[in-house]
VMD Tcl script that builds the backbone (N, CA, C; Angstrom):
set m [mol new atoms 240]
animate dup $m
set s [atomselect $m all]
$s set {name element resname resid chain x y z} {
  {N N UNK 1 A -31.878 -6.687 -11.404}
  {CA C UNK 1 A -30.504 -7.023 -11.642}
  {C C UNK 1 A -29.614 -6.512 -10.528}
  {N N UNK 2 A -28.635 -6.718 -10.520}
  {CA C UNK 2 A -27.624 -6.300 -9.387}
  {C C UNK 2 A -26.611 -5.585 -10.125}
  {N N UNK 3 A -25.868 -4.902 -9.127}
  {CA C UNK 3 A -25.142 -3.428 -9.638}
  {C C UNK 3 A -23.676 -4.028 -9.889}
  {N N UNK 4 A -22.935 -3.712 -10.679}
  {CA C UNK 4 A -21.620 -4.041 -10.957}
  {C C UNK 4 A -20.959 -3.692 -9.834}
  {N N UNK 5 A -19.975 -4.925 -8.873}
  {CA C UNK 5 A -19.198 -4.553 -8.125}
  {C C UNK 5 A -17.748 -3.937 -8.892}
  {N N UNK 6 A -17.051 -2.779 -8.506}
  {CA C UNK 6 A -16.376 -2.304 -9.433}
  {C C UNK 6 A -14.701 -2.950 -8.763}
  {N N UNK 7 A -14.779 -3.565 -8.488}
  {CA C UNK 7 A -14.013 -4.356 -7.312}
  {C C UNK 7 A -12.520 -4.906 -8.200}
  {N N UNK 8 A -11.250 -4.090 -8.158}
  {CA C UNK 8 A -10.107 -4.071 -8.912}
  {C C UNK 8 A -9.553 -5.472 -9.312}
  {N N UNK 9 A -9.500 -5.943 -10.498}
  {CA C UNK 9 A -8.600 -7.557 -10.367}
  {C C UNK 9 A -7.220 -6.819 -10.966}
  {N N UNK 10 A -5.879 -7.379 -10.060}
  {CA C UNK 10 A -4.647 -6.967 -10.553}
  {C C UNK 10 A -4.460 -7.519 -11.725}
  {N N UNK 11 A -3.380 -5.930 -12.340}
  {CA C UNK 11 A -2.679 -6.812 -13.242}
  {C C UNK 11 A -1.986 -7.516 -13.572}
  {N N UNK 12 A -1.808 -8.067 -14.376}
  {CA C UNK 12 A -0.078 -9.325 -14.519}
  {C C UNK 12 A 0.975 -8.549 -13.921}
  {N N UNK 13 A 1.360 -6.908 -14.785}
  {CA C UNK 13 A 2.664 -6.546 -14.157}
  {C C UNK 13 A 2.047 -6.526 -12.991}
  {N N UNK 14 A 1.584 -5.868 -11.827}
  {CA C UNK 14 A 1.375 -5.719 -10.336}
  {C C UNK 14 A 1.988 -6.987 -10.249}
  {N N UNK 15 A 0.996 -8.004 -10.414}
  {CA C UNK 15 A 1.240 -9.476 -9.592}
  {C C UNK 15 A 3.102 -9.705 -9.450}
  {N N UNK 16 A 3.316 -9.799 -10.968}
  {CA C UNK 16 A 4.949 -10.103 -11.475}
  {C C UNK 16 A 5.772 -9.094 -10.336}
  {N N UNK 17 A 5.152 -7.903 -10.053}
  {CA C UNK 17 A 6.023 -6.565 -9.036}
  {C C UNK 17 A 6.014 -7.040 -7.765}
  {N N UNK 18 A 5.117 -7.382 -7.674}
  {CA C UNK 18 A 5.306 -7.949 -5.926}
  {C C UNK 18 A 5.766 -9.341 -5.899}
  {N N UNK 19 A 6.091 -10.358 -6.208}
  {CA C UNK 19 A 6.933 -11.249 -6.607}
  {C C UNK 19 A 8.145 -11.420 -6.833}
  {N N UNK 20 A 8.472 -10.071 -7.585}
  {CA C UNK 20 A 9.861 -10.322 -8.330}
  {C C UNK 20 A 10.834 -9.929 -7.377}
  {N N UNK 21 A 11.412 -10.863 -7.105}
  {CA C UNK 21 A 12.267 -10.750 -6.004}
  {C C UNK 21 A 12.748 -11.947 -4.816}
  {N N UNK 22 A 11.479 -12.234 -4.704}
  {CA C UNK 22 A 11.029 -13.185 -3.645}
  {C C UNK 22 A 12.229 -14.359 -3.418}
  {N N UNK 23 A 12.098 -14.868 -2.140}
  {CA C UNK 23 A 12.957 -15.894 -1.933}
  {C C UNK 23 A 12.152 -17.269 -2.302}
  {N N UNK 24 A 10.729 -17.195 -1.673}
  {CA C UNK 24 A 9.792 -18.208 -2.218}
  {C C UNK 24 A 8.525 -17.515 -2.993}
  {N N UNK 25 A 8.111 -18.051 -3.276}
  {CA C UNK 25 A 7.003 -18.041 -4.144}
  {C C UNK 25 A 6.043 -19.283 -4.623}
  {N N UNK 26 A 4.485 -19.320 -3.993}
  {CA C UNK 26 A 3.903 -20.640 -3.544}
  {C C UNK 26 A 2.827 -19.779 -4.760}
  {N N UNK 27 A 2.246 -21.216 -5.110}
  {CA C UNK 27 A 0.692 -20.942 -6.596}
  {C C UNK 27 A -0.220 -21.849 -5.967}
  {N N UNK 28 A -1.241 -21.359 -5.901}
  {CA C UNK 28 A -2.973 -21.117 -5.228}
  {C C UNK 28 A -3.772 -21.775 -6.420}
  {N N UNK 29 A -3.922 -22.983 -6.609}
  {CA C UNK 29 A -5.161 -23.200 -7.330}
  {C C UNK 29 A -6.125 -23.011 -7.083}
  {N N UNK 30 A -6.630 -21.373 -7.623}
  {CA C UNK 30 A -8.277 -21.322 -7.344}
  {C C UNK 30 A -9.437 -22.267 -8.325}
  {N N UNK 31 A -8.819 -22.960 -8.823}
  {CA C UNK 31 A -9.891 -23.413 -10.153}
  {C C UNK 31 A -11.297 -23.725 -9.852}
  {N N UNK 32 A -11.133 -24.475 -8.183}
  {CA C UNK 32 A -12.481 -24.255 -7.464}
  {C C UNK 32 A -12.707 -23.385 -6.305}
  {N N UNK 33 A -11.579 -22.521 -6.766}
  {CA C UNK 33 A -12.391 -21.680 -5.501}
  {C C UNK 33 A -13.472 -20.640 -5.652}
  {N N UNK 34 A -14.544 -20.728 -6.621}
  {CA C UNK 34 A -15.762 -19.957 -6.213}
  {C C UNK 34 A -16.313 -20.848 -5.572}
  {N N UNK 35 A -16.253 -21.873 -5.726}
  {CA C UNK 35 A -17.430 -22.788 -4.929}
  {C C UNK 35 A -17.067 -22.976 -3.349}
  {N N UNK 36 A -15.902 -22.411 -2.708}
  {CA C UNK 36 A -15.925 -22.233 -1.321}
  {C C UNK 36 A -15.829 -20.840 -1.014}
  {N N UNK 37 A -16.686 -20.149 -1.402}
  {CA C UNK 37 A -17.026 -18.937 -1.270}
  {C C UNK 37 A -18.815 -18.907 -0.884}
  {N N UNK 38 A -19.227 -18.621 0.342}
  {CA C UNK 38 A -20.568 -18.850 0.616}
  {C C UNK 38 A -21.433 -18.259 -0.020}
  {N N UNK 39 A -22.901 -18.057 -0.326}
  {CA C UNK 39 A -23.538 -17.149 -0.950}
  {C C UNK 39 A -24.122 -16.726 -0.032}
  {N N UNK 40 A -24.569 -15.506 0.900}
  {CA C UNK 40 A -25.340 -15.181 2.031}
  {C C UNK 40 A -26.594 -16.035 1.978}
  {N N UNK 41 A -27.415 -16.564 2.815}
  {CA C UNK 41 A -28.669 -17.241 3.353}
  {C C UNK 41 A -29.819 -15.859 2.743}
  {N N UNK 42 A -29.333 -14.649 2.621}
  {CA C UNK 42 A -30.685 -13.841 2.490}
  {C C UNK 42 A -30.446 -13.402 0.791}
  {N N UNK 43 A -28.939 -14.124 0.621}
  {CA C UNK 43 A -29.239 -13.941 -1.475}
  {C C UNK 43 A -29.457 -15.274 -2.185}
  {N N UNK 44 A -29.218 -16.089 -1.234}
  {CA C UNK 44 A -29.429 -17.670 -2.510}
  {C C UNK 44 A -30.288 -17.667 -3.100}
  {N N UNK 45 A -32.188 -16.576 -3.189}
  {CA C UNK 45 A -32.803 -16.707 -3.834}
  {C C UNK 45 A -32.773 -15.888 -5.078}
  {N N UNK 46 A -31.842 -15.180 -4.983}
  {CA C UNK 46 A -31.398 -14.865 -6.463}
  {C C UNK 46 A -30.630 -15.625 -7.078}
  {N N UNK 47 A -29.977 -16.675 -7.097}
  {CA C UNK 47 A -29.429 -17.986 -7.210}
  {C C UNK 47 A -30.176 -18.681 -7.423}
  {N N UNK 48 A -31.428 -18.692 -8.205}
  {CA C UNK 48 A -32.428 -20.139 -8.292}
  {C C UNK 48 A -32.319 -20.020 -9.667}
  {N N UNK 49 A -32.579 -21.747 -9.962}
  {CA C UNK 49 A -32.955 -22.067 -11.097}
  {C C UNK 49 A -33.626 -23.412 -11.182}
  {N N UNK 50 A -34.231 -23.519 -12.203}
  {CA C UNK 50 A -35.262 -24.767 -12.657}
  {C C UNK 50 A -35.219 -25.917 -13.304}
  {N N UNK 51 A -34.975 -27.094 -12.974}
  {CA C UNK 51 A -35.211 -28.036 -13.727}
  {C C UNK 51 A -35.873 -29.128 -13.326}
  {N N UNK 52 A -36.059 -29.869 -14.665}
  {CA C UNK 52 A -36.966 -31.147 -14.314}
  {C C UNK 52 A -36.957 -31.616 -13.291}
  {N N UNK 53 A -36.052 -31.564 -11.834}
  {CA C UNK 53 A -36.319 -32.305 -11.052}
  {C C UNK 53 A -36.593 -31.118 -10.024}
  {N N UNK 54 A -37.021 -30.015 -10.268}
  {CA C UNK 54 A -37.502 -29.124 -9.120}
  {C C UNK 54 A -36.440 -27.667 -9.359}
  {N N UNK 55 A -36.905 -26.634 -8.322}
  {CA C UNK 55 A -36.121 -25.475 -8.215}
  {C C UNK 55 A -34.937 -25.681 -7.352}
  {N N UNK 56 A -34.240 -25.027 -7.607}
  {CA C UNK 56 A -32.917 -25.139 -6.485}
  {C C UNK 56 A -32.353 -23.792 -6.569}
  {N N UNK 57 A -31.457 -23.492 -5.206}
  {CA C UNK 57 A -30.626 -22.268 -5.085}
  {C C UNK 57 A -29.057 -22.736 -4.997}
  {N N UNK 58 A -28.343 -21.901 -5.149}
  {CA C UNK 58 A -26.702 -22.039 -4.874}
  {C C UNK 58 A -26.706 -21.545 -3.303}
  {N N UNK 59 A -25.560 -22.435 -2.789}
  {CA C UNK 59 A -25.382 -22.248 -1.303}
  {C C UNK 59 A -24.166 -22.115 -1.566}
  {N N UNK 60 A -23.325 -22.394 -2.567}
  {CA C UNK 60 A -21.846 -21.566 -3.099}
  {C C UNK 60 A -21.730 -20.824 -4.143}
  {N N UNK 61 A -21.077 -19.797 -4.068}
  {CA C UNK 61 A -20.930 -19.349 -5.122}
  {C C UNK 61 A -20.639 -19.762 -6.709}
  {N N UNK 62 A -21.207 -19.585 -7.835}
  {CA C UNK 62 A -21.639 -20.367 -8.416}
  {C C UNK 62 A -20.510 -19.698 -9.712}
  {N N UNK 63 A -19.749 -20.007 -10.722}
  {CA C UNK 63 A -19.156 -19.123 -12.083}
  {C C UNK 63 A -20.657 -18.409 -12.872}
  {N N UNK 64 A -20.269 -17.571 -13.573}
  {CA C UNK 64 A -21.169 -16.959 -14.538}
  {C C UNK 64 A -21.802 -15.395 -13.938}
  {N N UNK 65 A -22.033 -15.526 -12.415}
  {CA C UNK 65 A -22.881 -14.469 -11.937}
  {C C UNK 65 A -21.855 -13.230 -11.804}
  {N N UNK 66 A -22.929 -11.854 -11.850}
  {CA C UNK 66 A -21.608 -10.750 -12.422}
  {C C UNK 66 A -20.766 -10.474 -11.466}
  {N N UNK 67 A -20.876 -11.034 -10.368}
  {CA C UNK 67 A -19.432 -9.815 -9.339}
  {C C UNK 67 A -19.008 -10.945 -8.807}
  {N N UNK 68 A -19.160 -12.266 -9.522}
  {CA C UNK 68 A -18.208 -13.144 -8.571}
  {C C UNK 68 A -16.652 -13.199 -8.796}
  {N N UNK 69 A -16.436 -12.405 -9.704}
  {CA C UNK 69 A -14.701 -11.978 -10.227}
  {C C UNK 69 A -14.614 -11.308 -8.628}
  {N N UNK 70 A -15.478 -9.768 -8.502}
  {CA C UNK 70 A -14.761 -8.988 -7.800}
  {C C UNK 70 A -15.200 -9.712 -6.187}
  {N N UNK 71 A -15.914 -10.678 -5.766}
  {CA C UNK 71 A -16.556 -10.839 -4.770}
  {C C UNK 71 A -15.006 -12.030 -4.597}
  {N N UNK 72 A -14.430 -12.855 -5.548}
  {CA C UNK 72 A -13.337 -13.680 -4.976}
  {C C UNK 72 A -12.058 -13.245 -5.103}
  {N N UNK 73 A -11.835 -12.089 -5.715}
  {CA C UNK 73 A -10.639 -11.012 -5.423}
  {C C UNK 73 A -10.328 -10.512 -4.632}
  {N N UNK 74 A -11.655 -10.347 -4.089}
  {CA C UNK 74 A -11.988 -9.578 -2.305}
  {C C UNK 74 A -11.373 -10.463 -1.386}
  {N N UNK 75 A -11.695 -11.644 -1.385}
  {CA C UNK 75 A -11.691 -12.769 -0.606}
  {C C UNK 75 A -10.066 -13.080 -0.437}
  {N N UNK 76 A -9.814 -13.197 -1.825}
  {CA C UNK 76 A -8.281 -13.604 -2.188}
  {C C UNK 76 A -7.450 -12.314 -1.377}
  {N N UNK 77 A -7.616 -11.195 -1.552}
  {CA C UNK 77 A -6.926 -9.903 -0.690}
  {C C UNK 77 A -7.248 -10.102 0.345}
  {N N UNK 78 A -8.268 -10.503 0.812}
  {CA C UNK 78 A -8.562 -10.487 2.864}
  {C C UNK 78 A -7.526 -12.147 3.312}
  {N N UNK 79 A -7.649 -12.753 2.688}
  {CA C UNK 79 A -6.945 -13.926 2.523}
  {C C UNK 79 A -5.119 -14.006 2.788}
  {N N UNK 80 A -4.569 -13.315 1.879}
  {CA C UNK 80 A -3.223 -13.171 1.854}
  {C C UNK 80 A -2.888 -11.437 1.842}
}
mol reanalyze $m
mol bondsrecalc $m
mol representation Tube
mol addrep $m
């Protein structure tokens, strides 16, 4: 298994604190953004799974797996 990234997601007040104020204020639909988030070439094989038509790996990051909260929070902070 892999280790819990302990990797901070803000809270509402934070978010609302750094905002409140603002002259503009622009909204980020991440709804797909795990899937443009790469998975390294040396982890996609922990990313496999099976079906009738063969094995396959994720080459994006995929919902469900445990640190992809803190792995696109990361992203989102190096980001803006």
């Amino acid at each position: 298994g892999s280790l819990k990234d302990n990797y901070p997601l803000p809270m509402m007040d934070q978010v609302l604190q750094v905002v409140t104020g603002s002259e503009m204020l622009s909204m980020l639909d991440g709804f797909s953004g795990y899937n443009q988030v790469e998975v390294n070439t040396v982890d996609q094989h922990k990313t496999t799974f099976t079906t009738p038509w063969g094995t396959f790996a994720y080459k994006r990051m995929p919902f469900g797996l445990i640190n992809v909260g803190a792995t696109f929070q990361r992203a989102m902070d190096l980001a803006f």
